[in-house]
Gaussian input, Z-matrix of N, CA and C with variables (Angstrom, degrees):
# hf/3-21g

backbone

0 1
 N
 C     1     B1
 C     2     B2     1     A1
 N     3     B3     2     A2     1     D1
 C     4     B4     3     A3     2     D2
 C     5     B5     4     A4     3     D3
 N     6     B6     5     A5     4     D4
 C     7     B7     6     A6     5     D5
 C     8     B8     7     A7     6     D6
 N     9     B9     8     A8     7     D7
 C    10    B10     9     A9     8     D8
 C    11    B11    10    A10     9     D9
 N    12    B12    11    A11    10    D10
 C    13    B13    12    A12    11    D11
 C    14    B14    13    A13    12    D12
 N    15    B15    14    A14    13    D13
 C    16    B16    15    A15    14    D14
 C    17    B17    16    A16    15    D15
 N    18    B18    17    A17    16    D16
 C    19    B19    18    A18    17    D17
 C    20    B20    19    A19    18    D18
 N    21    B21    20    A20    19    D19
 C    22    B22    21    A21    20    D20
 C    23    B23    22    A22    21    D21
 N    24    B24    23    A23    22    D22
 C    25    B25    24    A24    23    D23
 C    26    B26    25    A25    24    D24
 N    27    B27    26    A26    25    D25
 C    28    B28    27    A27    26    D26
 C    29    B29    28    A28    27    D27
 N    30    B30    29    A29    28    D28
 C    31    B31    30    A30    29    D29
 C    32    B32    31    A31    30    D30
 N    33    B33    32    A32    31    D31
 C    34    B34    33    A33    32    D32
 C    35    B35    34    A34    33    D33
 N    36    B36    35    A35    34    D34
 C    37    B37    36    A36    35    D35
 C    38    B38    37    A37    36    D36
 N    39    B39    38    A38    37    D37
 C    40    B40    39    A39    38    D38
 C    41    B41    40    A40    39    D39
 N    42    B42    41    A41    40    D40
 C    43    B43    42    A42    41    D41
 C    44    B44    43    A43    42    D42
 N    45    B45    44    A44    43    D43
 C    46    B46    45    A45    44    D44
 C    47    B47    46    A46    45    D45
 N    48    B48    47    A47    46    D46
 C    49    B49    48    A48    47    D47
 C    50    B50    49    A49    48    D48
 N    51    B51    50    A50    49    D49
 C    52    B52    51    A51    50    D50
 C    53    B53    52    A52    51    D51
 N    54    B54    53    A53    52    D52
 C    55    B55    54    A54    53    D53
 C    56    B56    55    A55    54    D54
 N    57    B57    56    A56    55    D55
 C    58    B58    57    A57    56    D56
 C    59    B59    58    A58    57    D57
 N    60    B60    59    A59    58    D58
 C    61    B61    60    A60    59    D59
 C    62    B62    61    A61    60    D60
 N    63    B63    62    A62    61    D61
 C    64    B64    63    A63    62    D62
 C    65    B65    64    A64    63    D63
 N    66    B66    65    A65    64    D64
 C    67    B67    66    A66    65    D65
 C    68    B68    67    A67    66    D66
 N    69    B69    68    A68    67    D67
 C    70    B70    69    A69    68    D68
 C    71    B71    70    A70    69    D69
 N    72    B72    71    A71    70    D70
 C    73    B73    72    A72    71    D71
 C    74    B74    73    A73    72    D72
 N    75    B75    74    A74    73    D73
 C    76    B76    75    A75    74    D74
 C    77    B77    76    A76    75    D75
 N    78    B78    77    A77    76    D76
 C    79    B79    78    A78    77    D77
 C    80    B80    79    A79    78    D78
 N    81    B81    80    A80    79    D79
 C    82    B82    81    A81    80    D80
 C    83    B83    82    A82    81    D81
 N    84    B84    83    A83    82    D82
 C    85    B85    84    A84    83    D83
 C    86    B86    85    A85    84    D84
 N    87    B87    86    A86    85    D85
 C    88    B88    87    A87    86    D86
 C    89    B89    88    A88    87    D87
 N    90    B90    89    A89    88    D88
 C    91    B91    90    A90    89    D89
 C    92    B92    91    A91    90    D90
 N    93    B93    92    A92    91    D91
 C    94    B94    93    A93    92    D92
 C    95    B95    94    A94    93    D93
 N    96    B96    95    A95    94    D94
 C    97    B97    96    A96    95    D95
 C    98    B98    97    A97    96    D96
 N    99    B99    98    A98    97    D97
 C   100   B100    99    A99    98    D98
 C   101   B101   100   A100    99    D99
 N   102   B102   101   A101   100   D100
 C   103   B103   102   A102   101   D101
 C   104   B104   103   A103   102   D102
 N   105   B105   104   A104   103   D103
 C   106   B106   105   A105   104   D104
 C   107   B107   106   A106   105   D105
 N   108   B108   107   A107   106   D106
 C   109   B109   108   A108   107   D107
 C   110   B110   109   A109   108   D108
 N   111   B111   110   A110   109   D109
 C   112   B112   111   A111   110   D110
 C   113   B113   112   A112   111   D111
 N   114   B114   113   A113   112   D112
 C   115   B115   114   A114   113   D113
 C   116   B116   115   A115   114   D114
 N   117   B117   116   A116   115   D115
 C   118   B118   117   A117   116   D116
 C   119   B119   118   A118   117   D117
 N   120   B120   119   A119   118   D118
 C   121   B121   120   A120   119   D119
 C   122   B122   121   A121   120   D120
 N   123   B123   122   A122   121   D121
 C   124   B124   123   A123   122   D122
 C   125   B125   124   A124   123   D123
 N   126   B126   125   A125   124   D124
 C   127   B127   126   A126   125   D125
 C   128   B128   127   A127   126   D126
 N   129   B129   128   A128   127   D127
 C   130   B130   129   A129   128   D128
 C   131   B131   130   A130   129   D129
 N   132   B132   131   A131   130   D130
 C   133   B133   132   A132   131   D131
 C   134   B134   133   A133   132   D132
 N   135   B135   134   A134   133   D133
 C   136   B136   135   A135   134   D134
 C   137   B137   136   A136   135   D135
 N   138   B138   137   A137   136   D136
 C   139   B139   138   A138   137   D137
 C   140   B140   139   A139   138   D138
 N   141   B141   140   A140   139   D139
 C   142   B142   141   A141   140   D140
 C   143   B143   142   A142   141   D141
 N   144   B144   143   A143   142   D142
 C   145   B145   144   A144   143   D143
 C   146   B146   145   A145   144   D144
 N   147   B147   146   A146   145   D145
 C   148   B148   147   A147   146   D146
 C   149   B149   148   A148   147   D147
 N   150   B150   149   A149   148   D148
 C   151   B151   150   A150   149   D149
 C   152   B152   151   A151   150   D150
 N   153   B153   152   A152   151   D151
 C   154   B154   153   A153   152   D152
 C   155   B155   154   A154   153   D153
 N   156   B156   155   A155   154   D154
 C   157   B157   156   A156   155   D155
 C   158   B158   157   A157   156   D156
 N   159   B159   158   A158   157   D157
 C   160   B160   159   A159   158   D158
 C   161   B161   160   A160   159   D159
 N   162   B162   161   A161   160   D160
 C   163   B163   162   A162   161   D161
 C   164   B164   163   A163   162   D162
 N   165   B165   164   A164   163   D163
 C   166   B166   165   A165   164   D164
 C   167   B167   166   A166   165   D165
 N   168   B168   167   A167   166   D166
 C   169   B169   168   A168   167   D167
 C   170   B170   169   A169   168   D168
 N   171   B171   170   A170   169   D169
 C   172   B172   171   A171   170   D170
 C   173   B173   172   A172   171   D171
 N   174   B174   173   A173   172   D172
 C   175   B175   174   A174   173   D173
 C   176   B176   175   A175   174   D174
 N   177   B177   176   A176   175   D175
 C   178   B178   177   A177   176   D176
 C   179   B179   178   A178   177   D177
 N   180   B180   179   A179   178   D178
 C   181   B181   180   A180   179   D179
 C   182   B182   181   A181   180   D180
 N   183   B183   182   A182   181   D181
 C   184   B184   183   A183   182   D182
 C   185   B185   184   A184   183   D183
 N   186   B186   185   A185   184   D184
 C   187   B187   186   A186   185   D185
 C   188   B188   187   A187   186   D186
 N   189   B189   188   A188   187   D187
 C   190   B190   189   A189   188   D188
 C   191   B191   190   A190   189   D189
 N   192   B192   191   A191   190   D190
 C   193   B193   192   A192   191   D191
 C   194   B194   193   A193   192   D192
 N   195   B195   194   A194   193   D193
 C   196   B196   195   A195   194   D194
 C   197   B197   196   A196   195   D195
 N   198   B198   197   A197   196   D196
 C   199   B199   198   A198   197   D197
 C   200   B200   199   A199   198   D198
 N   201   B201   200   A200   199   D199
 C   202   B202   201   A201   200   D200
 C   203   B203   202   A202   201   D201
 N   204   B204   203   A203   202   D202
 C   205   B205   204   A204   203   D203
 C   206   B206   205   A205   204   D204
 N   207   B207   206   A206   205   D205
 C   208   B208   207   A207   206   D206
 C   209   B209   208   A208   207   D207
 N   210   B210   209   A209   208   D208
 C   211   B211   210   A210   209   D209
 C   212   B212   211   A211   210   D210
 N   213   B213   212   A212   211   D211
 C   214   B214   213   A213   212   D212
 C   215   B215   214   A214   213   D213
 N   216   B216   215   A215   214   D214
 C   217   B217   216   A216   215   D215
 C   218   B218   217   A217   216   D216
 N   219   B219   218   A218   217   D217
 C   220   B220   219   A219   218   D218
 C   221   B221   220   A220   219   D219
 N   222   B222   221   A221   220   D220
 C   223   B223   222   A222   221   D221
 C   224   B224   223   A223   222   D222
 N   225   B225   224   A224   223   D223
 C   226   B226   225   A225   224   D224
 C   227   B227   226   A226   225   D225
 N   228   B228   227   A227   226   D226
 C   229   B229   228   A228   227   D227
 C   230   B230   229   A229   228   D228
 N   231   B231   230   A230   229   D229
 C   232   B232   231   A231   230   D230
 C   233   B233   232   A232   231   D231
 N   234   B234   233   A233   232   D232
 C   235   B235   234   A234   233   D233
 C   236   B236   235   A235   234   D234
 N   237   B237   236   A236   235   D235
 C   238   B238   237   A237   236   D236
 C   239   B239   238   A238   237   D237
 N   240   B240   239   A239   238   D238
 C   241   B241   240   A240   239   D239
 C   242   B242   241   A241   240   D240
 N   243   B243   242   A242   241   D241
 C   244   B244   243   A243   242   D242
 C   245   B245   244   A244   243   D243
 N   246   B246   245   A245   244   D244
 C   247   B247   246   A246   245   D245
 C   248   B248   247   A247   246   D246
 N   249   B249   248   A248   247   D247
 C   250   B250   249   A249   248   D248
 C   251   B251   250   A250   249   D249
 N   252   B252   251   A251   250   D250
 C   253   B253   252   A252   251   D251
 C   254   B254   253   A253   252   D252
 N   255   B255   254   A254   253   D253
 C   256   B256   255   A255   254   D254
 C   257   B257   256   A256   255   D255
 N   258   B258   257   A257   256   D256
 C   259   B259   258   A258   257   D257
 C   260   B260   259   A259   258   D258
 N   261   B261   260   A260   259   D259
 C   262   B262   261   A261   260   D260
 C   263   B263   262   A262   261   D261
 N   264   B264   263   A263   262   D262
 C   265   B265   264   A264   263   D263
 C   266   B266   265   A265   264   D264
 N   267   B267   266   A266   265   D265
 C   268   B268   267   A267   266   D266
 C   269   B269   268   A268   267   D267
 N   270   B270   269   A269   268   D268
 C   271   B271   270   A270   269   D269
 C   272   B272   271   A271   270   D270
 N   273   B273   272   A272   271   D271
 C   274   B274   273   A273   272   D272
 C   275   B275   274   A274   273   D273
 N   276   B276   275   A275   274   D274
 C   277   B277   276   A276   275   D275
 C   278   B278   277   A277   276   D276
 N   279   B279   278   A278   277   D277
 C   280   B280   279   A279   278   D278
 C   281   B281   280   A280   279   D279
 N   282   B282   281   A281   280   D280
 C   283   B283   282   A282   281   D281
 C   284   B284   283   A283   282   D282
 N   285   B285   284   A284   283   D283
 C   286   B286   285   A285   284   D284
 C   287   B287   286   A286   285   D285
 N   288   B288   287   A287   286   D286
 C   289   B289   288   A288   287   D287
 C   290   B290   289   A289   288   D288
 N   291   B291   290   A290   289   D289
 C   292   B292   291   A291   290   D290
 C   293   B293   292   A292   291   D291
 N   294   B294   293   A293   292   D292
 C   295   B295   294   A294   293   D293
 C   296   B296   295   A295   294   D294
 N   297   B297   296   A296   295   D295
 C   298   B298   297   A297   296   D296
 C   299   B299   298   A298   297   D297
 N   300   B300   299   A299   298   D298
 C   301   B301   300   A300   299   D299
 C   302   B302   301   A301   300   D300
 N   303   B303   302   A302   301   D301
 C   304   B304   303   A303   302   D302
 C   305   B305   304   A304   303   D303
 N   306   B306   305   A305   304   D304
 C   307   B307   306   A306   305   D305
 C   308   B308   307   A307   306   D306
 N   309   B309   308   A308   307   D307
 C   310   B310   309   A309   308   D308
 C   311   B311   310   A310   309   D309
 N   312   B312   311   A311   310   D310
 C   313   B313   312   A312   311   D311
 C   314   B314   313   A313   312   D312
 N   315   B315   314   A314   313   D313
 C   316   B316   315   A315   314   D314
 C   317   B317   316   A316   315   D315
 N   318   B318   317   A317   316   D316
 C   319   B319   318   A318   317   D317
 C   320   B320   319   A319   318   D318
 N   321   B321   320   A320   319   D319
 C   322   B322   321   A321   320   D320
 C   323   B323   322   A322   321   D321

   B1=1.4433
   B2=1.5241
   B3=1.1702
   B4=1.5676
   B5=1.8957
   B6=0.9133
   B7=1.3935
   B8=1.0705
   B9=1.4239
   B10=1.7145
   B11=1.3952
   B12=1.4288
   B13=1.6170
   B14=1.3685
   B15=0.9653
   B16=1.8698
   B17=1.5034
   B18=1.4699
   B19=1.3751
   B20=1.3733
   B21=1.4182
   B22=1.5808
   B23=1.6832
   B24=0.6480
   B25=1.3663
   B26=1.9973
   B27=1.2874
   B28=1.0731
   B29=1.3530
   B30=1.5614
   B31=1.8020
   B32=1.3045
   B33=1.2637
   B34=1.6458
   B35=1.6334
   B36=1.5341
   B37=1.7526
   B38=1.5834
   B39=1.0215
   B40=1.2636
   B41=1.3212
   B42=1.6677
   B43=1.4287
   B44=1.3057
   B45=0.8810
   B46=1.6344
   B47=1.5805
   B48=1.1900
   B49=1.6400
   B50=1.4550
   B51=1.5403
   B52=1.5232
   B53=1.2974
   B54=2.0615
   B55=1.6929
   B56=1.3413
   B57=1.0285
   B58=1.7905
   B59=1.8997
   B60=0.8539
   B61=1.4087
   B62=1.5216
   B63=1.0984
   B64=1.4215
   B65=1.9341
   B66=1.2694
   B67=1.8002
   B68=1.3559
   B69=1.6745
   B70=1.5213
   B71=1.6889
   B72=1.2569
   B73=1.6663
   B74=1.8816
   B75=1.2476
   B76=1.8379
   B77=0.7346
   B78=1.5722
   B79=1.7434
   B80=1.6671
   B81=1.3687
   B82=1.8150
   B83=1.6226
   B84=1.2296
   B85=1.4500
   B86=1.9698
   B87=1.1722
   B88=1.5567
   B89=1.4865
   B90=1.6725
   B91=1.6130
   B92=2.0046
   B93=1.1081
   B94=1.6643
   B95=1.5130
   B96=1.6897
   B97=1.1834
   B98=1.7973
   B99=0.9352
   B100=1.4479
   B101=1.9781
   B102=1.4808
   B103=1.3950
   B104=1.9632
   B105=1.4055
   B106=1.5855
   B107=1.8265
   B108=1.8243
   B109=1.7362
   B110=1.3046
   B111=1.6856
   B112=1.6917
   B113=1.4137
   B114=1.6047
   B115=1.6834
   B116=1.0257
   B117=1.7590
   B118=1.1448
   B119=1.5238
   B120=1.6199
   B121=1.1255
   B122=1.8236
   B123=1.9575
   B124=1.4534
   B125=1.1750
   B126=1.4434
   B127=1.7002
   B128=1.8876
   B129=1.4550
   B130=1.5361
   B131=1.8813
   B132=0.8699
   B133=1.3162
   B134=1.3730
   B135=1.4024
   B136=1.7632
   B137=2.1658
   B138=1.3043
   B139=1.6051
   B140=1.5159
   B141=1.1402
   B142=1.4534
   B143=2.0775
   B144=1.2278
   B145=1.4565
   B146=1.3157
   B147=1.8644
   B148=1.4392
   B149=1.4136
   B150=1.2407
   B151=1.6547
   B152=1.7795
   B153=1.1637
   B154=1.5766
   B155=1.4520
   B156=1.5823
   B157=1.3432
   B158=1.2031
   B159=1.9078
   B160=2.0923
   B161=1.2413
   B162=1.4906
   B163=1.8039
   B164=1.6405
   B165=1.0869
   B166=1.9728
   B167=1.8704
   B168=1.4207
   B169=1.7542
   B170=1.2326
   B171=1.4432
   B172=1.4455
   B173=1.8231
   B174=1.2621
   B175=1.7076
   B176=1.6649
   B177=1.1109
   B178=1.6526
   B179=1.3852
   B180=1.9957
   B181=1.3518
   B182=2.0474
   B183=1.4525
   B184=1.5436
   B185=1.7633
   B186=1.0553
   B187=1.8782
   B188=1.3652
   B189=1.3690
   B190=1.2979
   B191=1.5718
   B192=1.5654
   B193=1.6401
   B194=1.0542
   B195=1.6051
   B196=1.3452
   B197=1.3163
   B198=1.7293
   B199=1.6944
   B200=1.6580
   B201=1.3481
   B202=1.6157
   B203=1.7720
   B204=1.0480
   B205=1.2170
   B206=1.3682
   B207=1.3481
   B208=1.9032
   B209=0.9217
   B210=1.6009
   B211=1.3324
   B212=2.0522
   B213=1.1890
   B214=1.8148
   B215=1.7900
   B216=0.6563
   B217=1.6307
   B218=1.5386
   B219=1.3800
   B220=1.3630
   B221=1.6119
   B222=1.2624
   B223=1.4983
   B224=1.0220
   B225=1.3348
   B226=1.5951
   B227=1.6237
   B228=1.0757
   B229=1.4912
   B230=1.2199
   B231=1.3814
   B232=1.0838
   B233=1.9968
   B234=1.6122
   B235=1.2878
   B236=1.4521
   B237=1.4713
   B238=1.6199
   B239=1.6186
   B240=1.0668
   B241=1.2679
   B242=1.4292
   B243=1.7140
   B244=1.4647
   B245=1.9868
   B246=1.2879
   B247=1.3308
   B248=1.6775
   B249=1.2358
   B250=1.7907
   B251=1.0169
   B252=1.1395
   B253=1.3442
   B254=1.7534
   B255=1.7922
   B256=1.3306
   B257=1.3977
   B258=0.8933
   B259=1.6507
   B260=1.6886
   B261=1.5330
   B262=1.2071
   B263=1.1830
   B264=1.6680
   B265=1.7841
   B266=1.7313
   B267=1.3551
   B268=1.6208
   B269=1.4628
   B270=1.4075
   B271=1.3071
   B272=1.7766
   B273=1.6159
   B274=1.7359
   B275=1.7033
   B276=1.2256
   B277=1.7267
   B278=1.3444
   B279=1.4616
   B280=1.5750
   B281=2.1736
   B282=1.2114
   B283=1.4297
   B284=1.2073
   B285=1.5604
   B286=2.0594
   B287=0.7445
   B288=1.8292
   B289=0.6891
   B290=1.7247
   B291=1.3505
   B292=1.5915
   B293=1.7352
   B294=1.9737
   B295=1.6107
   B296=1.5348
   B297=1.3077
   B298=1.4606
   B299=1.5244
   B300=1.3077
   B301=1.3972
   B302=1.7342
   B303=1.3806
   B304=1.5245
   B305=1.4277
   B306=2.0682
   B307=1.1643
   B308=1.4184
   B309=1.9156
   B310=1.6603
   B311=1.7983
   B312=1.4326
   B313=1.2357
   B314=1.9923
   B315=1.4498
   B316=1.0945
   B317=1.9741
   B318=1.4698
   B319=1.0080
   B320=1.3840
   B321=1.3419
   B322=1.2639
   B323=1.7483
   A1=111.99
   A2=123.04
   A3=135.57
   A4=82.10
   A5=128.17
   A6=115.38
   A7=124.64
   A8=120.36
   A9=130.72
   A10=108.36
   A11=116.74
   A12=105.66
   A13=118.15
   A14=108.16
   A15=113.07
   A16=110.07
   A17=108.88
   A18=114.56
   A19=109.63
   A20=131.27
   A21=132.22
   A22=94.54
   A23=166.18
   A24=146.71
   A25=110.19
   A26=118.17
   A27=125.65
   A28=135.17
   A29=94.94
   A30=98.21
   A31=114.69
   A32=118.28
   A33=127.16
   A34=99.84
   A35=121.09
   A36=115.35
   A37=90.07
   A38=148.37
   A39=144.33
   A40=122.48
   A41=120.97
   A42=121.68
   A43=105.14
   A44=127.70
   A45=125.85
   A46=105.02
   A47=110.50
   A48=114.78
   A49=118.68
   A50=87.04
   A51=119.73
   A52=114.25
   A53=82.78
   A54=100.19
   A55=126.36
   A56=123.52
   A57=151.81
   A58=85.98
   A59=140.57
   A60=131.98
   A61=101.03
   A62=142.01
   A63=130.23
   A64=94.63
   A65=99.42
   A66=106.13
   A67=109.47
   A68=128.29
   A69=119.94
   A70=105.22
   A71=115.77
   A72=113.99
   A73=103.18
   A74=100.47
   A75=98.71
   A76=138.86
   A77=124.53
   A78=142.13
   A79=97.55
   A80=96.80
   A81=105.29
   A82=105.66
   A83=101.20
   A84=118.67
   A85=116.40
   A86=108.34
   A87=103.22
   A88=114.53
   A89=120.52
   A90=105.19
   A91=82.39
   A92=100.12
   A93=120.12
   A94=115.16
   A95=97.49
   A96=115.83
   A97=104.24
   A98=133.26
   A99=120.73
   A100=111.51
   A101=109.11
   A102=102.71
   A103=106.37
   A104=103.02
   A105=96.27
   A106=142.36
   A107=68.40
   A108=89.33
   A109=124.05
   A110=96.28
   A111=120.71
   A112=118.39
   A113=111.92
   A114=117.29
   A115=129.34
   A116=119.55
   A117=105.97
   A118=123.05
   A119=118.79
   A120=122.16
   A121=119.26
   A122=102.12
   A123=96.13
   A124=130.82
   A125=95.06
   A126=101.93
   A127=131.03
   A128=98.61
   A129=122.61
   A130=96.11
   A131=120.92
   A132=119.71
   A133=140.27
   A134=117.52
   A135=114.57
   A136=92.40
   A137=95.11
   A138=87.20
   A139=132.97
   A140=98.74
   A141=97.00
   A142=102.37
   A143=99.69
   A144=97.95
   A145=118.23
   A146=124.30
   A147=141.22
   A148=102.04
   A149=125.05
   A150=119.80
   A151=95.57
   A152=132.04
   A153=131.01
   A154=117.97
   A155=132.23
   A156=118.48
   A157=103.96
   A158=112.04
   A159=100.33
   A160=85.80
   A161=133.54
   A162=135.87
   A163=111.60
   A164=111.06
   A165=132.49
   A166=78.39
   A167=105.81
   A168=105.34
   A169=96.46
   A170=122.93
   A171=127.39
   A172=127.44
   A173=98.97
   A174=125.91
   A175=93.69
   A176=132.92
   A177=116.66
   A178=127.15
   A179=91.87
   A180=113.69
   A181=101.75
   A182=117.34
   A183=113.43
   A184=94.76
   A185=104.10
   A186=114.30
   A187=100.38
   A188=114.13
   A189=147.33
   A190=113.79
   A191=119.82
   A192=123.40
   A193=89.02
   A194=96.79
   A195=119.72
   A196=113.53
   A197=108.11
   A198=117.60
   A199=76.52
   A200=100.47
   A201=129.70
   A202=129.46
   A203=131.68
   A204=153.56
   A205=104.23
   A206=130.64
   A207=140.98
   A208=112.29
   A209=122.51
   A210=147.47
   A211=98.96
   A212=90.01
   A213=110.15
   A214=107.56
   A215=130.85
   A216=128.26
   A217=121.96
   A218=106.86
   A219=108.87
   A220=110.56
   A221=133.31
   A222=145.49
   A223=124.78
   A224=132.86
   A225=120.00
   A226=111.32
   A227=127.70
   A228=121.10
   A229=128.74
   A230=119.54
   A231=107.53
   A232=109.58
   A233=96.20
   A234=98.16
   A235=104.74
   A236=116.28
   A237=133.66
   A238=99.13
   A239=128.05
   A240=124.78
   A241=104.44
   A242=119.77
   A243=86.97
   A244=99.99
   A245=111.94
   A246=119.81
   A247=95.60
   A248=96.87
   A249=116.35
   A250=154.24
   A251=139.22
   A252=144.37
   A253=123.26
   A254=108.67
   A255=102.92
   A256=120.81
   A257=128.16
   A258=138.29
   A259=135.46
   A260=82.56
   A261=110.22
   A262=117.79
   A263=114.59
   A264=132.22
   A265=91.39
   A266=88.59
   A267=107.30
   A268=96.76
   A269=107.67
   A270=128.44
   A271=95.69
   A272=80.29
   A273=89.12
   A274=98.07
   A275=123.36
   A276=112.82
   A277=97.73
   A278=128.40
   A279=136.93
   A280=99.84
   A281=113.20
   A282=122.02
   A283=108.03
   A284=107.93
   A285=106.99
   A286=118.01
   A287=143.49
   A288=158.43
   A289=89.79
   A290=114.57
   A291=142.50
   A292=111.77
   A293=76.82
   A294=117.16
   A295=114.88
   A296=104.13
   A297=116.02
   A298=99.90
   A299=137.72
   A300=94.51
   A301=119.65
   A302=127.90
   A303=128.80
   A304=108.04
   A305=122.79
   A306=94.33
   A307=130.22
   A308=99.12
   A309=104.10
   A310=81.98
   A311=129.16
   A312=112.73
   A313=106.44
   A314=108.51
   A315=122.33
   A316=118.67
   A317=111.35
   A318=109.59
   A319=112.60
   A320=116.16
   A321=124.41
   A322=117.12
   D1=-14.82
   D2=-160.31
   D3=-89.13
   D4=-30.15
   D5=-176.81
   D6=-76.48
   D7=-28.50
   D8=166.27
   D9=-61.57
   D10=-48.86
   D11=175.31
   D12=-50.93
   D13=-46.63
   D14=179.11
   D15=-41.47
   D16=-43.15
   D17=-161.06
   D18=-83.50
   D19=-35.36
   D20=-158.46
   D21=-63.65
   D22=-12.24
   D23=176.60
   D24=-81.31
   D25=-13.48
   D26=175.37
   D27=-80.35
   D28=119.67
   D29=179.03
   D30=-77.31
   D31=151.74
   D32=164.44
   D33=-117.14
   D34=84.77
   D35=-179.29
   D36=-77.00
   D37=-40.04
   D38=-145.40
   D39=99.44
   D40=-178.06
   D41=178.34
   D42=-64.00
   D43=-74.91
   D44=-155.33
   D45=-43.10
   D46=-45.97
   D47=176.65
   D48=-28.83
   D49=-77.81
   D50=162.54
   D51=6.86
   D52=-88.73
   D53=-172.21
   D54=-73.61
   D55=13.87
   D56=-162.61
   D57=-125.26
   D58=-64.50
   D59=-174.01
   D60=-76.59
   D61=-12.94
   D62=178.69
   D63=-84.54
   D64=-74.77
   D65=-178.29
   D66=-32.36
   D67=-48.19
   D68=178.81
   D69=-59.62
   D70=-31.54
   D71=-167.91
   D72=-83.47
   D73=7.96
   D74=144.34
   D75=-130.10
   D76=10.00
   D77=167.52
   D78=-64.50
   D79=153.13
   D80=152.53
   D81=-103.50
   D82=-178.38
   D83=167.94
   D84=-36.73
   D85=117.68
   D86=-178.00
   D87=67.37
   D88=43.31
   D89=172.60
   D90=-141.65
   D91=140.57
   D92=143.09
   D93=-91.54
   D94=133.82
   D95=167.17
   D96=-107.57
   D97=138.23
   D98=151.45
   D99=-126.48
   D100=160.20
   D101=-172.60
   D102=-89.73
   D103=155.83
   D104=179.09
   D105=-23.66
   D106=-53.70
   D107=161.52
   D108=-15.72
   D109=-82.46
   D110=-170.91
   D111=-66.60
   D112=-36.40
   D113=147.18
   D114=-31.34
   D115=-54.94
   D116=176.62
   D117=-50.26
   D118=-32.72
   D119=179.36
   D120=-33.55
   D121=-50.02
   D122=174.39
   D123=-113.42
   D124=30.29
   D125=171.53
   D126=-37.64
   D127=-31.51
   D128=-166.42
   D129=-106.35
   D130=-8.51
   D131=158.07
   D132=-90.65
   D133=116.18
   D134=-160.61
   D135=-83.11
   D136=-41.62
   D137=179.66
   D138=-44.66
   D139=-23.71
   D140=-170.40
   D141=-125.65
   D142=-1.61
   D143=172.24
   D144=-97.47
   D145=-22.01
   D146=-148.59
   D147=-124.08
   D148=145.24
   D149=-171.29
   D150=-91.98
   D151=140.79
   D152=164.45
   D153=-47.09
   D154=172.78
   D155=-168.72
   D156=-92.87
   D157=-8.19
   D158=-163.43
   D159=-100.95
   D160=17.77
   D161=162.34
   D162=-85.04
   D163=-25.54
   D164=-157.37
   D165=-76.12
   D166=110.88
   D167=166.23
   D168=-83.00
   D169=-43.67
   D170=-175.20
   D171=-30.84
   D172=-21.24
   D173=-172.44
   D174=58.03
   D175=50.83
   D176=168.04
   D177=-134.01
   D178=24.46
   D179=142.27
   D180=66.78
   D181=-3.10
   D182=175.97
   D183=-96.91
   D184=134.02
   D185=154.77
   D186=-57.66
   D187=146.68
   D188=-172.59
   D189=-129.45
   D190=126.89
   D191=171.58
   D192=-40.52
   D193=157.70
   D194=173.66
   D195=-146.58
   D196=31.35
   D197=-173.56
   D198=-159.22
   D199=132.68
   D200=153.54
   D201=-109.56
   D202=90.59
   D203=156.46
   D204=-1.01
   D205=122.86
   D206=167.90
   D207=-130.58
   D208=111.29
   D209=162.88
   D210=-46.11
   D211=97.12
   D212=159.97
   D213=-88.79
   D214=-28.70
   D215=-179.08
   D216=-29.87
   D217=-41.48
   D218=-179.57
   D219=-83.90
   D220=-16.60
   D221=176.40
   D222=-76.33
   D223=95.15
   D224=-161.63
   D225=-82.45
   D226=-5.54
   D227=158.85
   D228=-72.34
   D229=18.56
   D230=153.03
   D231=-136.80
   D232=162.55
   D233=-173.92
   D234=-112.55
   D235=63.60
   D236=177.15
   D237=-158.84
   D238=171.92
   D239=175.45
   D240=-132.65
   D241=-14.46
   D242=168.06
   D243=-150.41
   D244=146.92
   D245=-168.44
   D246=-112.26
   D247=-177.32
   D248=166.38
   D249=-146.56
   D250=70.60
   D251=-155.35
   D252=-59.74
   D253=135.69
   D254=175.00
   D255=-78.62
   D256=99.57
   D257=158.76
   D258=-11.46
   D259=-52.45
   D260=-162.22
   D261=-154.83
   D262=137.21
   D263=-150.15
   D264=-91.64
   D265=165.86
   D266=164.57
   D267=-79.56
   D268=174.91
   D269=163.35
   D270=-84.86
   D271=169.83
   D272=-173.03
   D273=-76.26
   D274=-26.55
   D275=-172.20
   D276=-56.57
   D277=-63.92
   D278=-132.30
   D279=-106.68
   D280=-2.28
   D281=-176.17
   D282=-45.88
   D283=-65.76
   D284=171.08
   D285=-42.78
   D286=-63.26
   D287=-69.90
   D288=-142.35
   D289=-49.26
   D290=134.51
   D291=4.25
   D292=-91.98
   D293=-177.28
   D294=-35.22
   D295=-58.70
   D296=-167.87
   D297=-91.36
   D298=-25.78
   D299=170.11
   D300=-92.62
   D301=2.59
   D302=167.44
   D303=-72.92
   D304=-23.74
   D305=170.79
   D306=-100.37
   D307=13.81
   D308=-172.34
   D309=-90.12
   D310=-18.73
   D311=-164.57
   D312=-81.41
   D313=-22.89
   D314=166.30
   D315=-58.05
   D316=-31.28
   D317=-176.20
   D318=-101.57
   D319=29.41
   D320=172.80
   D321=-104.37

């Protein structure tokens, strides 16, 4: 019976949790990580993969990625081998605009 006490304080969120609480525990302050998986979701989307042109400091008027690719392979906590991080913010015009369609693309 001494072994059940040990245990009641323990969550079981599930996988997805999991791998969503491991990826945040290597961001810093102000970065998304997401795992391949959920990428694939916006692969076919320029809005949420491409930076806008009044974001381009560069002045050369081309959209720029705005997700960089991380070799997970060598990390055994996770069961994907590679995630992606956003780089780089919207501008303040197009940010909502952003926001809401990566999470209608999430609810697909």
């Amino acid at each position: 019976m001494i072994w059940r006490d040990r245990r009641k304080n323990e969550v079981w969120a599930g996988k997805t949790i999991n791998m969503t609480a491991k990826l945040a525990s290597l961001s810093k302050d102000w970065e998304l990580f997401v795992s391949d998986r959920f990428f694939k979701n916006l692969w076919n989307d320029e809005l949420v993969l491409k930076s806008c042109w009044c974001s381009n400091w560069k002045e050369t008027w081309e959209k720029e990625d705005l997700w960089k690719e991380i070799d997970l392979s060598n990390n055994d906590k996770f069961d994907f081998n590679k995630a992606f991080i956003l780089e780089s913010m919207w501008c303040s015009n197009h940010w909502k605009e952003w926001c809401k369609k990566i999470i209608a693309l999430d609810n697909n």
